[in-house]
N, C-alpha and C positions, 0 to 999 in steps of 0.2 A: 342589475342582478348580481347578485355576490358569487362568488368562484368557489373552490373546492377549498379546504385548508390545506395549506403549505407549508404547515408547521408554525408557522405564528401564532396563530389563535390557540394551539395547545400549548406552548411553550409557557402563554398569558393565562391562560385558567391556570395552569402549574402553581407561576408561580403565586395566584390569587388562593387556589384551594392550599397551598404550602402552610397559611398563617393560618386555618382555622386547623391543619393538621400536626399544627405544635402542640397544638391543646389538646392533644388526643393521648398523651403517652407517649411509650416507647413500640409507635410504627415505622417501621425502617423502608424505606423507597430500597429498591434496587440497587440503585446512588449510592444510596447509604450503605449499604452492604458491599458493595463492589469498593469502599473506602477502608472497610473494612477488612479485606481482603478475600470474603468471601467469594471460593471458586463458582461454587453452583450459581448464582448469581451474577458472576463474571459474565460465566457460559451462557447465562439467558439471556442477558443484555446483548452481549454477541451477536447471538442468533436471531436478535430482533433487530437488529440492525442490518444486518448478513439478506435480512427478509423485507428490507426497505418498510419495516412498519416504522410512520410517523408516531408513533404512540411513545418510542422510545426518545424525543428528543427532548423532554422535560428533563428526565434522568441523564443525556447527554451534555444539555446546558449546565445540568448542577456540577457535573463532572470536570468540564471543561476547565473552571478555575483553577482547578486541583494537577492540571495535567501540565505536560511541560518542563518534566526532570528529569525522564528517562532517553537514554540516548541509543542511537534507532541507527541499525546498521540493515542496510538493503542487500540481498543475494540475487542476482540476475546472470542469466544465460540460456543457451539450446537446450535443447530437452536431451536427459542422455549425458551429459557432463558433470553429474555427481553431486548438484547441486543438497540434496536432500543430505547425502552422508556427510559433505563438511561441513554441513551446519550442525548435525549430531555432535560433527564433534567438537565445533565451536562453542558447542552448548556445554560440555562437559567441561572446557578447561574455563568458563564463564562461571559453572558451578564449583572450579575448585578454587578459583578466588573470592568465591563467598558471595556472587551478585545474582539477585535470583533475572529470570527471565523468561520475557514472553513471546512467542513467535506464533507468528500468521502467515502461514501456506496456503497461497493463492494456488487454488486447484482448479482443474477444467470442470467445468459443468456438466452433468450427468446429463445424456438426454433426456431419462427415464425420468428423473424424481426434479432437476434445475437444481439443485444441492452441491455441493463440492466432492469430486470421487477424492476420497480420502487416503493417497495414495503416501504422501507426504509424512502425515501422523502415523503411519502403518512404520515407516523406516525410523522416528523416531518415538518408537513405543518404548524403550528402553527408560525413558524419562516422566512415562506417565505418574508412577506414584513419588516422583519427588515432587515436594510442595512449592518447591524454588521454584518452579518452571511449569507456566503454563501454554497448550497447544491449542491454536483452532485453523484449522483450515475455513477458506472462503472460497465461494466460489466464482467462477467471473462472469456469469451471466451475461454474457458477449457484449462483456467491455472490453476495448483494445488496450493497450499499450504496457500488457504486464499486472496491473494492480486491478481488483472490485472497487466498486464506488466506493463500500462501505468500508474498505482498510481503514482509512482517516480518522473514521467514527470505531473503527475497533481498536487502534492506536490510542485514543483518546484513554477506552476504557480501561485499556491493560496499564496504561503509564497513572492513572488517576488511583488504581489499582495498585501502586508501589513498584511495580516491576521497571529492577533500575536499566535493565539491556532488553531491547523490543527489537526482534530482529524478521524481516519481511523476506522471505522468497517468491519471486513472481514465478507465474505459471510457467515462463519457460518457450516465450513465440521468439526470439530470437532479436532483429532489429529494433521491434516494435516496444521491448520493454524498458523504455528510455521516461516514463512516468514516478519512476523507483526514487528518482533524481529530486523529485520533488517532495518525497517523504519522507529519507534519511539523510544522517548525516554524512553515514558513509556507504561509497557506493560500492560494493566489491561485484565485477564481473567473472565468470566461471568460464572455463573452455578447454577442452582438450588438443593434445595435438592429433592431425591426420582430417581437421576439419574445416577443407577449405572453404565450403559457405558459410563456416562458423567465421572465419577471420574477416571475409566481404561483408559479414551484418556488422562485425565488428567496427570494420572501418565507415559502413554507413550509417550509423549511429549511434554505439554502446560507446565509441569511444571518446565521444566526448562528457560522457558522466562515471567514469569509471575512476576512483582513487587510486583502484586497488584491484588488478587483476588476476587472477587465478589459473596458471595451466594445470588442469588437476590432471591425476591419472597417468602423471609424468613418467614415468616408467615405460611408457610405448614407445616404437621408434617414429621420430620426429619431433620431441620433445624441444626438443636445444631449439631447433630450426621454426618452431613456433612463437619461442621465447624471442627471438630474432627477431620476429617479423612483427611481433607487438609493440618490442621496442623500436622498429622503425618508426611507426603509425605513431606511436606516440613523440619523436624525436620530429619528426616529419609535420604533425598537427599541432598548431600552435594553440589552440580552445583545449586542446588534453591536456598541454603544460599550462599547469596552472600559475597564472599572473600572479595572483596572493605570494605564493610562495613553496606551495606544494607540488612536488614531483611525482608525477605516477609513478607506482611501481607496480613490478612483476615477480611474483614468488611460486614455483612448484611445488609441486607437493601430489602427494598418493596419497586421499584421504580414506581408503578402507584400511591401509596398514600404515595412517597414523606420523606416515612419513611427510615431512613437510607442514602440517596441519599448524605447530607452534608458532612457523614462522608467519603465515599467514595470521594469527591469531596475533600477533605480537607487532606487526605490520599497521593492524586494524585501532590497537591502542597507542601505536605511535600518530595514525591521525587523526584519533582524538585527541592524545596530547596538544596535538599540531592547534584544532580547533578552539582547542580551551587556551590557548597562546596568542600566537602569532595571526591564526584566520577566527578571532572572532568576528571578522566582518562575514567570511564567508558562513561561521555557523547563523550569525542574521538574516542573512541571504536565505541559507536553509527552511529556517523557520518562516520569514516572510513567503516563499515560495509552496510550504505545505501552506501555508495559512489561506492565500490567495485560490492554491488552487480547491480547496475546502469549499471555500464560498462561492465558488463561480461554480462547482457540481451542484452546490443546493439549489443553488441559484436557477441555474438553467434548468434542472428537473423541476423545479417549481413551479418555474415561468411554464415549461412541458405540459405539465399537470394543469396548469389555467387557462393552455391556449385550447389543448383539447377535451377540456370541458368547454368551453365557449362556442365550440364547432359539432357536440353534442357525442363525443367519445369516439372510440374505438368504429364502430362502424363508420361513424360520417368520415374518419381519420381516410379507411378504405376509400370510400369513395371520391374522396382527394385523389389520393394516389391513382385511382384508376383514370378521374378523369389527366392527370398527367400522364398515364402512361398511354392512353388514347390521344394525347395529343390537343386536346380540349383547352388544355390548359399548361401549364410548364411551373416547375418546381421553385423558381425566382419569380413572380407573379403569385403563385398560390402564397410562398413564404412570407411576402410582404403585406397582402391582404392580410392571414391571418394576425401579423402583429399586431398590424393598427387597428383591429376589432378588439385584439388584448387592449393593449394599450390605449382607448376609446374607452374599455369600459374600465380600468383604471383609476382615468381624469373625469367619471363620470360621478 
């Protein structure tokens, strides 16, 4: 019995229906317009992806060759650390050197609608009608670790798209957003002072993917004394000093009045310089590490999608679960069965 599509089989009519739609004129795929520069298009493609519709991965594939020039700066930290205004205004001094850019606002999920609350684009509306710069929020459909499945695939569109600086803020869970690592180049973490769980996520996670640290909001008292204790953790951990050759840094800055903000901005292009030099192994790295993890999300949601059609959906999925949680049966038993029914019909 054949499985659900997983994106194969449309990717293969694509690109079979592609050659009798040469002969058709000037009809433009999505693709094609998103090469174009086309916003309203952009935004569709987005949202079709944002929406896990498999429909979009033929106009994903076409794009994909295209993508791979724009360079991708990640913003992560607590919720509350300003992360939304220094990207405003990292986006401004982006637009006075002339580079347009695109950013994705990984926002909490509504309960109401599963949509992205648009909390992010609200703070940087000041940008909406320049053409340089495009905004979408995503939402994270309770994925962990900071980023929505489909950032990769909205990455994709925006860089195939022309936009030379792609810049990602995660939602903002603190520890857990250490996935950011594997989609930019550069990592900047955010954080105020006076925030002592801010500095313990710090140390148990963020700080081994951070380039580029930010105490924003420097102006409160304890500022010095947090810049302190960053530079400990990073003088202290030897995974933060980077083996390549790169040194963390630490830069303050007050980004509602602007103070600070160049140095951070100017920080950010000193490790790109770095990257396009000295760590072209680590920009490798980079790229290998988005690439992998790319394929192993399709991958595994795919495999998802065959295993639980093979067990007859969503309800039989229930009564799995139930019978584990009655004790019938146990969650390493149940998981191994179902593989080797995937994988049975597979080899069949």
């Amino acid at each position: 019995m054949k499985g659900p599509s997983i994106g194969i089989e449309v990717i293969e009519n694509f690109y079979d229906d592609s050659k009798e739609l040469s002969n058709l004129g000037n009809i433009d795929s999505l693709a094609d317009k998103v090469l174009k520069g086309d916003v309203r298009a952009t935004a569709q493609l987005i949202r079709r992806v944002d929406d896990g519709d498999k429909g979009a991965f033929p106009d994903l594939a076409k794009l994909y060759k295209h993508a791979g020039r724009a360079y991708i700066i990640g913003f992560t930290g607590s919720p509350g650390v300003g992360k939304s205004t220094l990207v405003d205004r990292i986006i401004a001094l982006f637009r006075e050197d002339g580079k347009t850019v695109g950013v994705l606002a990984i926002d909490p999920t509504s309960p109401f609608s599963g949509g992205a609350i648009l909390g992010d684009r609200i703070r940087m509306q000041r940008h909406f009608l320049d053409d340089g710069v495009f905004i979408r929020s995503l939402a994270t459909r309770g994925k962990f670790g900071g980023l929505t499945r489909s950032t990769a695939d909205a990455i994709v569109v925006l860089d195939a798209m022309g936009k030379e600086i792609i810049i990602v803020e995660t939602v903002g869970v603190g520890q857990d957003e250490v996935d950011i690592v594997n989609s930019a180049h550069t990592s900047v973490v955010v954080t105020v002072p006076g925030m002592g769980d801010d500095i313990q996520a710090i140390k148990a996670g963020l700080m081994e993917i951070g380039d580029l640290f930010v105490v924003n909001k420097a102006d409160r008292d304890g500022a010095g004394k947090t810049v302190s204790e960053i530079m400990f953790m990073i003088q202290m951990n030897s995974d933060a000093r980077r083996l390549d050759g790169w040194e963390t840094r630490v830069v303050e800055c007050v980004a509602t009045e602007q103070k600070g903000v160049e140095a951070v901005y100017n920080t950010i292009l000193e490790h790109k310089r770095y990257l396009d030099g000295r760590g072209k192994d680590r920009r490798k790295d980079v790229e290998r590490n988005r690439a992998l993890s790319q394929f192993m999300d399709l991958f595994k949601e795919g495999l998802l999608e065959r295993a639980l059609h093979k067990i007859g959906g969503d309800h039989a999925l229930e009564a799995v679960v139930q019978d584990i949680v009655s004790r019938k049966n146990d969650p390493y038993r149940a998981s191994v069965e179902l593989l080797n029914r995937v994988m049975n019909e597979a080899s069949s």
